[in-house]
C-alpha positions as CSV (number, residue, x, y, z in Angstrom):
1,X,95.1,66.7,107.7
2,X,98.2,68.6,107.0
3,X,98.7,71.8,106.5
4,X,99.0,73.4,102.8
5,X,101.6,76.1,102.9
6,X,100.1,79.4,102.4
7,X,96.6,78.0,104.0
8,X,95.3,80.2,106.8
9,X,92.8,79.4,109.6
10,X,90.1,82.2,111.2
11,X,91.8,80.7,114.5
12,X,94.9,81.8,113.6
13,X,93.6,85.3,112.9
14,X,91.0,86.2,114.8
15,X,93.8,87.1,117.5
16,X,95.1,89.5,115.5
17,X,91.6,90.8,113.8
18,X,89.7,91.3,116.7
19,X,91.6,94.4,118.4
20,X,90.9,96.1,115.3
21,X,87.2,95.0,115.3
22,X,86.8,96.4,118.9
23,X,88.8,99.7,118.1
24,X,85.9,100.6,115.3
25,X,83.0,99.5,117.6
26,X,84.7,102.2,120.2
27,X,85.0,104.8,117.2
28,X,88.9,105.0,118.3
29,X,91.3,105.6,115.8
30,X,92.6,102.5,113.6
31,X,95.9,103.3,111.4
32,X,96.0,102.7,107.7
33,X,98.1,99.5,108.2
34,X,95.8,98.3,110.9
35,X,93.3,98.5,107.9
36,X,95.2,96.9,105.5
37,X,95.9,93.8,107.8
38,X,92.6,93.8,108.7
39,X,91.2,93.7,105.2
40,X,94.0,91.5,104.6
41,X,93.3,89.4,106.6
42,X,89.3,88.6,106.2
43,X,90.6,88.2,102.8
44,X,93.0,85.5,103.8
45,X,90.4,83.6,105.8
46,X,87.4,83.7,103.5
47,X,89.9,81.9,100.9
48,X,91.5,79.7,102.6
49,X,89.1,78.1,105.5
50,X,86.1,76.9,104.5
51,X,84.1,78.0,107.1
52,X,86.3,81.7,107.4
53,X,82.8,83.7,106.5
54,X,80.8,82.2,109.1
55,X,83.0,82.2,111.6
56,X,83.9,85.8,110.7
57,X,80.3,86.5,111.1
58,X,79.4,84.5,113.9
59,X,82.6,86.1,116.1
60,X,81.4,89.6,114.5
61,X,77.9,89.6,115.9
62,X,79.1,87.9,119.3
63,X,81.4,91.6,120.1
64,X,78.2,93.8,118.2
65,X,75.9,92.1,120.8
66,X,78.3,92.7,123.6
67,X,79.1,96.0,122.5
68,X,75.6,97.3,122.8
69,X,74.8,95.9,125.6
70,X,77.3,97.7,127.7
């Protein structure tokens, strides 16, 4: 399958999301455009890959899990 222009993929992302993810986990200081990218970017993946929300959430509770157990 080819892909659409403006489609986005959580694989694509993630990269880019997770630093951010980690920095809140560590209650360390995110900047407001970290934020917006962030937010942008969830946004981005829940629209255009159709399994973006599960895989946001599956990723999400893998780093919570690892989190607390160190």
């Amino acid at each position: 399958m080819l892909k659409e222009k403006g489609q986005v993929k959580f694989e694509e992302k993630w990269p880019y999301m997770r630093p951010v993810v980690l920095k809140l986990l560590k209650h360390e200081p995110v900047s407001q455009p970290e934020w917006q990218e962030l937010f942008y970017s969830v946004h981005l993946v829940c629209l255009w890959d159709e399994k973006g929300p599960v895989k946001i959430r599956d990723h999400l509770h893998e780093d919570i899990v690892q989190f607390i157990k160190e």
